[in-house]
C-alpha positions, 0 to 999 in steps of 0.5 A: 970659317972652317965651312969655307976651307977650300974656297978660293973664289967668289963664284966658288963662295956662291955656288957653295952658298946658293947652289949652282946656276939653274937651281931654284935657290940658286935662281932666287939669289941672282933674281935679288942681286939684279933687283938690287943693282937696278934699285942702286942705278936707279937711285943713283940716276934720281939723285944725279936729277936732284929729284926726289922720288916724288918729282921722279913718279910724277914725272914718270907716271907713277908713284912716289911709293912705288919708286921707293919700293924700288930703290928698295929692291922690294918691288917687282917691275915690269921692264916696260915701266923701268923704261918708262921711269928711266927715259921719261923720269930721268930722260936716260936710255937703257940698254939690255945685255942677256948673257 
């Protein structure tokens, strides 16, 4: 813990952790923390459906290993799929915010 002495904030946490923002490494830990949180939301999103990740790919057009994949966060996913399993998998909309 004496590693930590001085930090007082999550953002100082990560930024002492991962570096600071622009960096590859801090780059790679915001890369995995978003594909975390869409695995989440859309896991969460099936589950509100009472569809199994089966039923979903079909529905989407796609497969059940790859919906696992993702809701595992160790898929890469092109925005026009996510779309597509979201608006025609779940019947949702999603909306972007770029910071």
């Amino acid at each position: 813990m004496e590693k930590y002495k001085g930090i007082k904030t999550f953002d100082e946490l990560i930024e002492f952790e991962h570096g600071k923002i622009g960096t590859e490494n801090r780059n790679k830990y915001e890369e995995g923390a978003q594909m975390f949180i869409v695995s989440e939301m859309l896991k969460e999103a099936r589950k509100e459906a009472n569809l199994t990740q089966e039923q979903l790919a079909e529905k989407a057009g796609t497969k059940k290993s790859y919906i696992s994949k993702l809701e595992n966060a160790k898929g890469n996913i092109q925005l026009s799929t996510l779309i597509r399993i979201f608006e025609q998998g779940l019947n949702r909309k999603i909306g972007l915010t770029f910071l």
